[in-house]
C-alpha positions as CSV (number, residue, x, y, z in Angstrom):
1,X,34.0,73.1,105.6
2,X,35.6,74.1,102.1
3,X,34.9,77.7,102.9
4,X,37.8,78.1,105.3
5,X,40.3,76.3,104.0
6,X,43.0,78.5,102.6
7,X,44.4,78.4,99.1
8,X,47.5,76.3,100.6
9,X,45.1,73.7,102.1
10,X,42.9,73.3,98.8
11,X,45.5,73.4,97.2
12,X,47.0,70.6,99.1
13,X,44.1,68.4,98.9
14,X,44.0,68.7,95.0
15,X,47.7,67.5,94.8
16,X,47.3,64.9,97.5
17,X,44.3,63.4,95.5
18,X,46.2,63.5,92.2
19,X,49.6,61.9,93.3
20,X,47.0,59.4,95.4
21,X,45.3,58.7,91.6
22,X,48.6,58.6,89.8
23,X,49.9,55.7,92.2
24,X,46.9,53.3,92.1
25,X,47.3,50.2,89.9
26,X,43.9,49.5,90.6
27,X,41.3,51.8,90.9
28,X,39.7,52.1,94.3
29,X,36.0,52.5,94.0
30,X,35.4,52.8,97.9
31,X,37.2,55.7,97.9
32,X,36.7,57.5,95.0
33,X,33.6,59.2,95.2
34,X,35.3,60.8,98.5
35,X,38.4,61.6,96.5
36,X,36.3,63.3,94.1
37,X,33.9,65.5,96.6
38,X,37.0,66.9,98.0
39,X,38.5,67.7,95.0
40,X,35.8,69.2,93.9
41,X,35.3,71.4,96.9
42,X,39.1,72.3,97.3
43,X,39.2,73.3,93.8
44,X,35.8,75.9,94.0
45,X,38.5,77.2,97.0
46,X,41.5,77.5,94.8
47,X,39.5,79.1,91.7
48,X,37.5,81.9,93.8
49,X,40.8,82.7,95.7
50,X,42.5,82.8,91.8
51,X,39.8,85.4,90.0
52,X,40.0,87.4,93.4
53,X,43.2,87.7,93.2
54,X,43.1,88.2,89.2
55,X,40.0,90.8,89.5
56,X,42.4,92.9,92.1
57,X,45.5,92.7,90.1
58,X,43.5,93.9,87.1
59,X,41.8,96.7,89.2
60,X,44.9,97.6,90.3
61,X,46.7,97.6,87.1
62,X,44.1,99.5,85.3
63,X,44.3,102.4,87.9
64,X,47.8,103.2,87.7
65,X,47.3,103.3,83.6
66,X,49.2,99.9,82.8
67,X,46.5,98.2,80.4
68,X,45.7,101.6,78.6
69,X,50.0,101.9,78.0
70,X,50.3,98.9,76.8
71,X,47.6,99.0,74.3
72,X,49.3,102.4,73.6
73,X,53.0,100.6,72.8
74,X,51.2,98.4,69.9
75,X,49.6,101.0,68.0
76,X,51.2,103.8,67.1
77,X,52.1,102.5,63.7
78,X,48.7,102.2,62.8
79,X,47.8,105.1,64.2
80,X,50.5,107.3,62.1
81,X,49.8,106.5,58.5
82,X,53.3,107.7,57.5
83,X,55.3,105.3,59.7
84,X,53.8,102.5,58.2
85,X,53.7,103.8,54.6
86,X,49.8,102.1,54.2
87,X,46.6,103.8,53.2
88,X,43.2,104.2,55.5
89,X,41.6,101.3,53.6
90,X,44.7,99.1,54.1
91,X,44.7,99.6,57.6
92,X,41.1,99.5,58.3
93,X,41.0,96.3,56.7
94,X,43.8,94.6,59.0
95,X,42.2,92.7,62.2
96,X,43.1,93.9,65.5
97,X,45.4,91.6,67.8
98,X,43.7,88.8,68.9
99,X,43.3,89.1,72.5
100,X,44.5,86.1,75.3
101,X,41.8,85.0,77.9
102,X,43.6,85.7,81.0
103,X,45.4,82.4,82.4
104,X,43.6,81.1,86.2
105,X,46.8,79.0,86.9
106,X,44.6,76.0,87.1
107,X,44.5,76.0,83.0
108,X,48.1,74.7,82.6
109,X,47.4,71.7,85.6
110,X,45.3,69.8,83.6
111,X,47.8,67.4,82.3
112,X,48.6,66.9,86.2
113,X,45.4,65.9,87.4
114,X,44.1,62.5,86.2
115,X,40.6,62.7,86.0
């Protein structure tokens, strides 16, 4: 049952099934509708266990201030017209920073997993 498998032992499986992919000169149809049920199953694991821990760091970040400060850090330039020697219009008509979505760890594996 994928439900109590830890993030270790989905995680496990996921690299298990890759590195078994990778190695095959031949594909092996027999097994790969397994390979690809487990997969699937040990990566629903690994991504709830990611945005849980994502959703508490963000909770937690955000009630000690962190987010607000570091907004804070890149603006005061536009918010002091004088430090940046520009004009209400010119500054109202600069886009904000474009903002990252955050990163679930499984976004930079792609290129590891084979199909």
């Amino acid at each position: 049952m994928a439900e109590n498998k830890s993030f270790r032992e989905a995680f496990a499986v996921l690299q298990g099934h890759a590195e078994t992919l990778r190695q095959q000169t031949e594909p092996n149809i027999d097994d790969l509708l397994e390979i690809v049920v487990e997969s699937v199953e040990a990566y629903k694991v690994c991504k709830t266990r990611i945005d849980a821990v994502e959703k508490a760091l963000q909770q937690a970040l955000t009630d000690v201030g962190v987010e607000g400060g570091a907004r804070q850090a890149e603006e005061p330039q536009e918010r002091n017209p004088a430090a940046t020697g520009s004009s209400a219009p010119e500054r109202s008509a600069r886009s904000a920073p474009a903002q990252r979505p955050p990163k679930t760890g499984f976004d930079d594996m792609d290129d590891d997993i084979p199909f």
